[in-house]
C-alpha positions as CSV (number, residue, x, y, z in Angstrom):
1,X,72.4,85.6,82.2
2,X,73.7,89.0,82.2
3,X,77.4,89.8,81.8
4,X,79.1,92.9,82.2
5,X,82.4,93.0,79.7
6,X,85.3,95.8,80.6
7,X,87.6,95.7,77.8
8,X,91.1,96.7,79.3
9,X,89.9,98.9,82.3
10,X,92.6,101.3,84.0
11,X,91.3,102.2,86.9
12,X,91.3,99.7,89.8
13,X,88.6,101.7,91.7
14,X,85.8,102.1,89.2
15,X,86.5,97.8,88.7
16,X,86.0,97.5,92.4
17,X,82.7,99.8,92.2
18,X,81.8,97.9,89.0
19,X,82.8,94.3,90.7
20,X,80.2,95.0,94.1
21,X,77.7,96.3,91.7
22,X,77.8,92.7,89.5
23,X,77.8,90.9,93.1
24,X,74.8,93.1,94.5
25,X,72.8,91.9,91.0
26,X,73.9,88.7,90.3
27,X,75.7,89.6,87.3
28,X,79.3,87.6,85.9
29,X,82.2,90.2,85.0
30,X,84.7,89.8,82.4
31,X,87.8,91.6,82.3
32,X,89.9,91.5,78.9
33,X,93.6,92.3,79.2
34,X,95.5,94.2,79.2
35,X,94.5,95.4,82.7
36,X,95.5,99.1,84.2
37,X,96.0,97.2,87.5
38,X,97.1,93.8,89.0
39,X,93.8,91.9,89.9
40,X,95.1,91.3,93.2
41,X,95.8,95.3,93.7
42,X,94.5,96.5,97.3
43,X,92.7,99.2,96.0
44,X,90.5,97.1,93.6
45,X,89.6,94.4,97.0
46,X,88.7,97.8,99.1
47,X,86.7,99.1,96.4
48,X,85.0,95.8,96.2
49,X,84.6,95.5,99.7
50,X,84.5,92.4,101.7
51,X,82.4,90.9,98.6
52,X,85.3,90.3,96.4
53,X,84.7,86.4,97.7
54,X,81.2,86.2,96.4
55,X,82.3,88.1,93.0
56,X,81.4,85.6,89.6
57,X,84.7,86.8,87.3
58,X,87.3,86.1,84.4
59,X,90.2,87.2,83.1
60,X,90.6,87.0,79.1
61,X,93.5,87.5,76.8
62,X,91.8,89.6,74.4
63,X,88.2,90.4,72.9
64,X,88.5,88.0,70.2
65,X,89.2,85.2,71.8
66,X,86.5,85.7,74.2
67,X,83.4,86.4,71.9
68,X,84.4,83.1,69.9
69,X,84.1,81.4,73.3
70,X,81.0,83.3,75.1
71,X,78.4,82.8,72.8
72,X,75.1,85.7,73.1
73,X,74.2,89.1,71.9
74,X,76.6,92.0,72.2
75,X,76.0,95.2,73.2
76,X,78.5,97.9,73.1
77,X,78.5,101.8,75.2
78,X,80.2,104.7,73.3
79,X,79.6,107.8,72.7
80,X,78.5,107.5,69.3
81,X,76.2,104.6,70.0
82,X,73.3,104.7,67.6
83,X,70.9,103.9,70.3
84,X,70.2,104.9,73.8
85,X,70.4,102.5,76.7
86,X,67.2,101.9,77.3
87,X,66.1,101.2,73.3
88,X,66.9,98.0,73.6
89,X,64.3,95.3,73.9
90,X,66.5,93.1,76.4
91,X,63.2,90.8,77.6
92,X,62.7,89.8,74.5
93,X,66.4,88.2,74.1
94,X,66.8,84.7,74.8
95,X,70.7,84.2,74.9
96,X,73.0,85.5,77.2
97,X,73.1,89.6,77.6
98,X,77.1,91.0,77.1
99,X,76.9,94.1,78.0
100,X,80.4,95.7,76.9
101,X,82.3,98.9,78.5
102,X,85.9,100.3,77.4
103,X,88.6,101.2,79.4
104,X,88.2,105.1,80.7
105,X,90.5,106.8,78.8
106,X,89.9,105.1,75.2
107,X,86.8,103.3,75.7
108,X,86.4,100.5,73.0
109,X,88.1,99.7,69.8
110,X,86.9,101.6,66.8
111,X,86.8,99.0,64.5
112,X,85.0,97.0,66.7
113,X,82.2,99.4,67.4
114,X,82.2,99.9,63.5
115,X,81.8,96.8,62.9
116,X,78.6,95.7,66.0
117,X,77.3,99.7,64.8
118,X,74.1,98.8,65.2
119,X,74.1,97.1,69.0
120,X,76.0,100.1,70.0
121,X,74.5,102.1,73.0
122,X,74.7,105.8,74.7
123,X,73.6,107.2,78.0
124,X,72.4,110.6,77.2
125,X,73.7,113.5,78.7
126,X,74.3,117.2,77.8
127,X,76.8,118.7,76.0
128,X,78.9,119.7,79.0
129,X,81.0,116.5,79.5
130,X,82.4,113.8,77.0
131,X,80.8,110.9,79.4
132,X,80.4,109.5,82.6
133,X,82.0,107.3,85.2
134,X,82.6,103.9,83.7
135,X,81.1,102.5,87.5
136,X,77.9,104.7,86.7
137,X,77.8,103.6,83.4
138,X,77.8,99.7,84.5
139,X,75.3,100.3,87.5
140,X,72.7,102.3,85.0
141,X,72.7,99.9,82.0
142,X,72.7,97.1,84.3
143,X,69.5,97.9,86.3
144,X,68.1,98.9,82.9
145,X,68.3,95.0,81.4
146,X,67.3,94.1,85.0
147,X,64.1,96.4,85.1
148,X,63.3,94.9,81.7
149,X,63.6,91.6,83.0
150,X,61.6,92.6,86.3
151,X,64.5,92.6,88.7
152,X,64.8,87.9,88.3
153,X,66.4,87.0,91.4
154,X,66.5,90.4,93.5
155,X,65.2,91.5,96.6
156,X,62.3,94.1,96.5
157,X,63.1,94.9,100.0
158,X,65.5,94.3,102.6
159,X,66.4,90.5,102.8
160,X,66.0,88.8,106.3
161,X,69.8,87.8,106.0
162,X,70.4,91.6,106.5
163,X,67.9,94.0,108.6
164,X,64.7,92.6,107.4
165,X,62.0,94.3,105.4
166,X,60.2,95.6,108.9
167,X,63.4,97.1,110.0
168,X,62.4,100.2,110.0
169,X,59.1,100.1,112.1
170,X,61.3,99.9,115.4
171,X,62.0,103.5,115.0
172,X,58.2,104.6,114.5
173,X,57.1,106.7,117.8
């Protein structure tokens, strides 16, 4: 199983975003207090749409405590990861994937990157920003691990509980 791990996010909206994209993949979310944001907060069940009922989540008191307790192999975005996202060899893992993600204006604990240095991750980009959206962060190393793992459990096209794969041949001429 893959599971997404926000270590004290502060924005309820990139949650919500990151909440509908763990729904739309099948993926558990774990959120690690201290929270920016009451869980409950309207703006974190509009962001997540009307799919906040189908959402697979916990709350945790702190890092700690949950790794001793969610047994799997770590991986960690900053930065100053040592590896790009897509290094990884993620079919060839056996346990459970944690993918983890820092809150947006911190991101994770030093010391705890210091010490996991070598499962630590980085998207590239240019020298023009420090980093992108934690939501867009989420959604791209998650469909990485997913394309890895040849998409287990996803559509490849549109479901018949939605519009239907032929949907679109009623508007050929």
């Amino acid at each position: 199983m893959i599971h997404v791990v926000l270590c004290q996010p502060e924005i309820p909206q990139n949650t919500g975003n990151i909440m509908r994209t763990c729904v739309g993949t099948g993926t558990k979310i774990h959120l690690i207090e201290p929270l920016g944001f009451k869980i409950d907060d309207q703006k974190l069940r509009r962001s997540a749409v009307d799919y906040y009922d189908a959402l697979y989540f916990e709350v945790h008191k702190d890092f700690k405590t949950f790794a001793e307790t969610h047994p799997g192999k770590y991986f960690f975005l900053t930065r100053y990861g040592k590896h790009r996202f897509s290094d990884f060899k993620f079919n060839e893992i056996k346990e459970d994937i944690y993918l983890v993600f820092g809150s947006e204006s911190y991101g994770i604990d030093r010391k705890l990157l210091a010490e996991n240095l070598d499962q630590t991750f980085r998207i590239p980009t240019n020298d023009k920003i420090r980093s992108l959206n934690l939501s867009n962060c989420v959604a791209i190393t998650v469909f990485e691990v997913l394309r890895q793992l040849d998409f287990p459990g996803l559509y490849e096209s549109e479901p018949e509980s939605l519009k239907g794969p032929d949907y679109l041949n009623k508007f050929k001429e």
